[in-house]
N, C-alpha and C positions, 0 to 999 in steps of 0.2 A: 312109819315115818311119812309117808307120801299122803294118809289119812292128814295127820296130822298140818301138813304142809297145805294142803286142798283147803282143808277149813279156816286157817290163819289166812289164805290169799284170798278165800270168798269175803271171808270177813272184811278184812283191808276194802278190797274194790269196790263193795258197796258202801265202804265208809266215803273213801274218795269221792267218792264220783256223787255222792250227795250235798248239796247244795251250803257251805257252809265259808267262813272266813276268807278261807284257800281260795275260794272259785270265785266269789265275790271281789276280791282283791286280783286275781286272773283277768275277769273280765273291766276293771279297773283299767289296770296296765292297757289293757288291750286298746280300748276307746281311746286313752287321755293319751299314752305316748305310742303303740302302736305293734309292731309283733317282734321289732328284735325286743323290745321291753318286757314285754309279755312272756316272749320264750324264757330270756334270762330270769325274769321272775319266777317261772316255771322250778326252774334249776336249783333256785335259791329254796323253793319250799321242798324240792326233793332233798336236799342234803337235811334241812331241815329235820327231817324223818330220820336219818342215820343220826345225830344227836339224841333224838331220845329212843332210840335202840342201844345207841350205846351209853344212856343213863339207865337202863332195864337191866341191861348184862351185865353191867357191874357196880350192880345196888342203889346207884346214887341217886334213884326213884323213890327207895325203900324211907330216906330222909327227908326226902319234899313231903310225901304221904302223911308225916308219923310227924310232921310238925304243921300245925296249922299256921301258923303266921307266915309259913315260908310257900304255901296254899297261898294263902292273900295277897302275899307281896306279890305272885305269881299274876294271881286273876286282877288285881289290881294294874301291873303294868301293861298287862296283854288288851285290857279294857282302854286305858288312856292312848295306849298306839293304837286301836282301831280305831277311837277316837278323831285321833290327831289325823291319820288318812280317810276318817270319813267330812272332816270341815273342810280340808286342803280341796277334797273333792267337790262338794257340797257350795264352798267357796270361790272356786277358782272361775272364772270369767271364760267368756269364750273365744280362744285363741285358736279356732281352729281357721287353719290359712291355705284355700284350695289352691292347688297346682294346675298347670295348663297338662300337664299327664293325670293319667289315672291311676298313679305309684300310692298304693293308698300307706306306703312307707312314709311320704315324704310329706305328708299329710298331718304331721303328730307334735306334737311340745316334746322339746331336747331333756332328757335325763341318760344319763352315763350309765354303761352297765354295771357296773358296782353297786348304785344306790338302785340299779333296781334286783340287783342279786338281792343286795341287804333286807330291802325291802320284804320280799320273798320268804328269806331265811327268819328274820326276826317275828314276824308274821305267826309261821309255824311254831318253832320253838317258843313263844308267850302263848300259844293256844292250849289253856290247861284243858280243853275237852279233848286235843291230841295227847298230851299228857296221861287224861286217863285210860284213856285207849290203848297204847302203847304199854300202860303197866296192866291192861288185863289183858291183852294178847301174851304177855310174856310170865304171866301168873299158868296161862290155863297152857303155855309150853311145859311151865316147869309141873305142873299139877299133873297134866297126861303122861308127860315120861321127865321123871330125874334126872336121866343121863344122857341129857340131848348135848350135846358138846357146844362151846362156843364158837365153834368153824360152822355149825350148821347153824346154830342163833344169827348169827353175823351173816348169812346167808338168806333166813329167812328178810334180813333185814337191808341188804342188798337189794332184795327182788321188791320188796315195798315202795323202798327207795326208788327204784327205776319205774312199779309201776306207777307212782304219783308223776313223776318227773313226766312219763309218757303221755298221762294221760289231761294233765295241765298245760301241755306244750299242743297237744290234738285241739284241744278247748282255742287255746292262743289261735292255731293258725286257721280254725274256723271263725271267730269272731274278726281276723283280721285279713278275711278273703275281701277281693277285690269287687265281689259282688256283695258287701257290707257300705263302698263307700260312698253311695248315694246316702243311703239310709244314715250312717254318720254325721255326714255333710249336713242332714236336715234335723239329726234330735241329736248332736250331740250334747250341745247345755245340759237339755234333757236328760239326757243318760248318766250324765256326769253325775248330776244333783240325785240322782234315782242312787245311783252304786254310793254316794256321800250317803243319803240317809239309811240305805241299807245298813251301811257299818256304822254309823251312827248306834241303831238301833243294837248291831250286835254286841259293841262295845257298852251300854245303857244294860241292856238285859243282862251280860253276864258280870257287871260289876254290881248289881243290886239284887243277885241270885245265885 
């Protein structure tokens, strides 16, 4: 079990931690509104991960797979939301407004924690390449041992859950250290338009692929 456990965590954290939707939309939040955005964004794509753990443990993966259209409607909607937060970024003007402190909090465009939980959350759960990751982590659980229980499934999936959430939130409050906010202050446009066509692109590539 602990083999088994070792190899599903290596696998996860090199998924994470590679450069993909999740991180690009991290470091989004991060620039545009700032680190409590960021972190709660964070959150939003950890629980994200407990969703399709508990679409794996009890089949409802086995139905998206086995129907292609339900494939498409997938990569299709996952494609136009990147979309939509790669123009908003891409598009948006620069409003960044310096303070007489160096709070590089106070520093950032107002959205609410909800839209940026949401954010976050919807994010993850339309990324069908989590998707398929998710249903082969939980193929090669049930492939290695049969009788791996649902308290320990729910488990493995717990600790993926935390470590995404940790390790998004680490990402969060280094991009929004205080020795960041020169460097802000002079590309943010920059940066903005840069994280837009990123997701631009990723949303482009995985809708015509």
């Amino acid at each position: 079990m602990l083999e088994q456990f070792l190899i599903i965590a290596s696998a996860h954290l090199f998924a994470v931690i590679s450069p993909g939707p999740d991180f690009i939309l991290v470091t989004r939040q991060s620039f545009l509104y700032g680190r409590n955005s960021a972190v709660t964004t964070s959150l939003g794509i950890s629980l994200g991960i407990l969703f399709h753990v508990l679409f794996c443990i009890f089949g409802f993966s086995i139905i998206i797979v086995s129907h292609q259209y339900l494939l498409d409607l997938l990569k299709i909607l996952c494609s136009f939301y990147l979309l939509y937060l790669g123009m908003n970024s891409f598009f948006l003007k620069n409003q960044f407004q310096s303070k007489k402190n160096n709070n590089i909090s106070n520093n950032h465009l107002k959205i609410s924690k909800w839209n940026s939980f949401r954010i976050g959350f919807l994010t993850n759960i339309l990324n069908i390449k989590a998707t398929f990751f998710f249903i082969s982590i939980y193929s090669f659980i049930h492939n290695s041992n049969m009788n791996v229980s649902i308290e320990i499934q729910l488990f493995y999936g717990l600790w993926m859950s935390f470590v995404t959430g940790l390790w998004f939130i680490l990402v969060s409050l280094f991009l929004t250290n205080i020795f960041f906010n020169d460097f802000i202050k002079s590309w943010y446009s920059i940066i903005n338009k840069l994280m837009g066509i990123i997701l631009i692109y990723i949303s482009l590539n995985l809708f015509f692929n």
